[in-house]
C-alpha positions in Angstrom: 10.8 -13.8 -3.8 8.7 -11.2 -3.7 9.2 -7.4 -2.2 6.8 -7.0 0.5 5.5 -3.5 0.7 3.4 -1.8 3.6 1.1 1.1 2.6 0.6 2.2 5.5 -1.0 5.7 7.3 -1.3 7.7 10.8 -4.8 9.3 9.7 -7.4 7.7 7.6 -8.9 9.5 4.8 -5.4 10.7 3.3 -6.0 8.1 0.1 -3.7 5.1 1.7 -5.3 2.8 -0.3 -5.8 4.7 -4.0 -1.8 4.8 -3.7 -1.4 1.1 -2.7 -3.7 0.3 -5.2 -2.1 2.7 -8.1 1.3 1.4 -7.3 -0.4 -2.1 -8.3 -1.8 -0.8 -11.7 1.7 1.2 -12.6 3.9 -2.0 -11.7 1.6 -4.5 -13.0 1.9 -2.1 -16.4 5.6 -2.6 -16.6 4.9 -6.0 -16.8 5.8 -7.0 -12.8 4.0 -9.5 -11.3 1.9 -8.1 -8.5 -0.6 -9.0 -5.5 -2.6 -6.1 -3.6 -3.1 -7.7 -0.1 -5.8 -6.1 1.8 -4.9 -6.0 5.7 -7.8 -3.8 7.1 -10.0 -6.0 8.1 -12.0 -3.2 9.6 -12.7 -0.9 6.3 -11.3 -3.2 4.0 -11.6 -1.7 0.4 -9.1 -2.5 -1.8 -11.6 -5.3 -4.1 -13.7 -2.0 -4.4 -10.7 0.7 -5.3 -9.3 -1.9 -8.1 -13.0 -3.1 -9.5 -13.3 -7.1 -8.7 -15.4 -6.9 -5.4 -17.6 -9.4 -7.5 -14.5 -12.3 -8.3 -13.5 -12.8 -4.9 -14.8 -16.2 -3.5 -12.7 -16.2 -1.0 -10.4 -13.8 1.1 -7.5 -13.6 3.5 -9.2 -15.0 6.5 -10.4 -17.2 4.4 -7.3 -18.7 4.0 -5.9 -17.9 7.3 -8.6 -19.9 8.9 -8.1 -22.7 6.7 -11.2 -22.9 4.4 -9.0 -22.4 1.5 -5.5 -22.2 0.4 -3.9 -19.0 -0.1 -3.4 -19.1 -3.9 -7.5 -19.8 -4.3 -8.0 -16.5 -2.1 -6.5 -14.8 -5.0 -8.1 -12.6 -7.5 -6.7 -11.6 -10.8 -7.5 -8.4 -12.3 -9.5 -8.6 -15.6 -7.4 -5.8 -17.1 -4.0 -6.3 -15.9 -3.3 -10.0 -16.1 -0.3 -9.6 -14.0 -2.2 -7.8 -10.8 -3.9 -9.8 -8.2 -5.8 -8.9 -5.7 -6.2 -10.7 -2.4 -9.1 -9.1 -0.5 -10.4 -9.0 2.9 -13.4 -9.3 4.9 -14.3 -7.6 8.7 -12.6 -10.4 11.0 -15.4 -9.3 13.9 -14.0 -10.0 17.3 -11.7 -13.0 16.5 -8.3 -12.8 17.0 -5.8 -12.9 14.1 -2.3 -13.3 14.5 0.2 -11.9 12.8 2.0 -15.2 12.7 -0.7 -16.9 10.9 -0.7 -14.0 8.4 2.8 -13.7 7.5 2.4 -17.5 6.9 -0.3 -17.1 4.1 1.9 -14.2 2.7 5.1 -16.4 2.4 3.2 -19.1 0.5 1.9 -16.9 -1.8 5.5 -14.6 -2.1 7.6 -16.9 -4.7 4.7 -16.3 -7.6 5.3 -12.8 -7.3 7.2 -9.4 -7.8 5.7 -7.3 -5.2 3.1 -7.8 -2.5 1.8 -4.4 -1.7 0.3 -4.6 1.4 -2.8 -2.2 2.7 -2.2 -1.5 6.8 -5.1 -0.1 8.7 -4.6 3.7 9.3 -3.6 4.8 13.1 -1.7 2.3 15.2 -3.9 -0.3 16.8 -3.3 -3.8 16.6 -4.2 -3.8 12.7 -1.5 -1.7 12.2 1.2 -4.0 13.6 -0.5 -7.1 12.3 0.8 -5.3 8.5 3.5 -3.7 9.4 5.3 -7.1 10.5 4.6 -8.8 7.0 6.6 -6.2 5.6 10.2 -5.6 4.8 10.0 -1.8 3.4 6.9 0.9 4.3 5.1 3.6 2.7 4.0 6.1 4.6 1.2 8.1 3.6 0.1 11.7 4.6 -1.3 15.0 3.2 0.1 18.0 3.3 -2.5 18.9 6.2 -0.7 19.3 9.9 -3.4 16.7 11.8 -2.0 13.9 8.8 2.0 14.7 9.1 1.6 14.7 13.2 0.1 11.5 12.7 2.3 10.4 10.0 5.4 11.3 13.0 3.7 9.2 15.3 3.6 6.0 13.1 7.3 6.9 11.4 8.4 6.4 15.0 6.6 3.0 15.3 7.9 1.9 11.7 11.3 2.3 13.5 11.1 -0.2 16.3 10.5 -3.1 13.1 12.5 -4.8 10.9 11.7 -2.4 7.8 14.6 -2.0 5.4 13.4 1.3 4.1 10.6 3.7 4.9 9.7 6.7 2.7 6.8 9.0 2.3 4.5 9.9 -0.1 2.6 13.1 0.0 -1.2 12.5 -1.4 -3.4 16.0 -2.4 -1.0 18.0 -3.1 -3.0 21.3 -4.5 -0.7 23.0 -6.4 -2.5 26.6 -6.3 -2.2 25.9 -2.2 1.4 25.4 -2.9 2.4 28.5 -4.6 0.3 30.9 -2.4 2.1 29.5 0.5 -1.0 27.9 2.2 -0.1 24.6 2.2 3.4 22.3 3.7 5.5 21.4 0.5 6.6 17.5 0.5 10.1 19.3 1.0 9.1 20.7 4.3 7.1 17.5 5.4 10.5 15.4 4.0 12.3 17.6 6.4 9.9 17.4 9.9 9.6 13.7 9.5 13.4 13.3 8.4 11.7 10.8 6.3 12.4 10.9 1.7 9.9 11.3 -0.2 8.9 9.1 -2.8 6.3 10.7 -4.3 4.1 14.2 -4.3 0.6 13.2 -5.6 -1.2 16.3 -7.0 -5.1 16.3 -6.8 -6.3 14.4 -10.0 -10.1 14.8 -11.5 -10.0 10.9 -12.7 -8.8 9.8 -9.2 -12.1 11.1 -7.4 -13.9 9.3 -10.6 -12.2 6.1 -11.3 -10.0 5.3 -8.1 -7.6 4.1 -10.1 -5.9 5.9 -12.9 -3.8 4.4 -15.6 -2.7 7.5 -17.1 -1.9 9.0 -13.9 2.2 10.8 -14.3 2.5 10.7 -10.6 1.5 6.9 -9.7 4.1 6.5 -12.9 7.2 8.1 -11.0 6.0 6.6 -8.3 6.6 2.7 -9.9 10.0 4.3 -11.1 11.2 5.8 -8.1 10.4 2.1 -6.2 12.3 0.1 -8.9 15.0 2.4 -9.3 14.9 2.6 -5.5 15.7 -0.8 -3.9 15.5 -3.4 -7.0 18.9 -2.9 -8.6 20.5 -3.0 -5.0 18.7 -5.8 -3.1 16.5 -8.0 -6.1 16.6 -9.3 -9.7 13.2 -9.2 -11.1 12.1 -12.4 -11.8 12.4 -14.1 -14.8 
């Protein structure tokens, strides 16, 4: 059964989904079986970030609604055989459950590794609709002092679910910023949010150009630190 993952955010813009969909790429890589579920049906991007906007047929409302099964929704990546994608589409003013999500979710869950879910930033309705599919969270923010009082503000939210772990992950980290002082190190954000951090993710040329970046060292440490992490304690990967 698959680990289900919530990328989640306080603030938009801090590169929620380039991480969510990074993580994809590096643990698709090590061979892990891997499905990208986009959950913001508002700015829902994550077909674009990974490339196959033009393969989907169908989405996740799609298949919540019934015009489709679940496993049809899903897209596989054309360069990572082992990544899937399952996109999403602006759900206007219809209501969608969380119930009804977390059903499509477990159908799909015994093919795979890891379902890496993409949450909505802030804390609206979205935001809970993701965060209840999920057993563990990532939380991203920047080192920016808007993004980690944000980033407080949903770490106390994560708290009130049934979340096994949450950890953080610090995106645009300059590094020149860092050693003149001018910017909050991951340590210091660790340390206001009482929150580990999983990763620091420096500002990358290839990220602003590609979106996704196969070489990238830090989306690499990141796939580590999450298998080293919780696999060996709680999951077997699959055979």
């Amino acid at each position: 059964m698959a680990r289900k993952i919530v990328v989640t955010s306080g603030k938009g813009g801090v590169g929620k989904t380039t991480v969510c969909c990074n993580l994809g790429v590096q643990l698709a890589r090590k061979g892990y079986s891997v499905a990208v579920i986009d959950l913001d049906f508002g700015l829902n991007n994550v077909d674009v970030v990974l490339g196959v906007e033009n393969l989907a047929t169908y989405d996740v409302l799609d298949a919540v609604e019934g015009r489709c099964r679940a496993r049809q929704a899903l897209v596989r990546h054309p360069r990572f055989p082992t990544l899937y994608t399952l996109a999403s589409n602006r759900a206007g003013e219809r209501y969608v459950s969380p119930q009804a999500v977390r059903l499509v979710l477990e159908t799909i869950a015994p093919r795979f590794d890891f379902l890496l879910i993409d949450s909505p930033a802030g804390i609206e309705e979205g935001f809970h609709r993701a965060v209840s599919c999920a057993e563990e969270a990532l939380l991203v923010t920047t080192p920016h002092i808007s993004a980690v009082r944000d980033a407080d503000r949903v770490a106390g939210l994560l708290s009130s679910y049934r979340i096994g772990e949450v950890s953080l992950v610090v995106n645009l980290v300059r590094r020149d910023r860092l050693r003149r002082g001018e910017m909050l190190s991951p340590e210091e954000i660790s340390a206001a949010l009482r929150l580990p951090v999983r990763a620091a993710i420096f500002e990358e040329d290839a990220l602003f150009l590609d979106n996704v970046s196969e070489r990238s060292r830090a989306f690499r440490r990141l796939a580590e630190e999450i298998l080293g992490g919780g696999e060996e304690r709680r999951w077997k990967r699959r055979k």
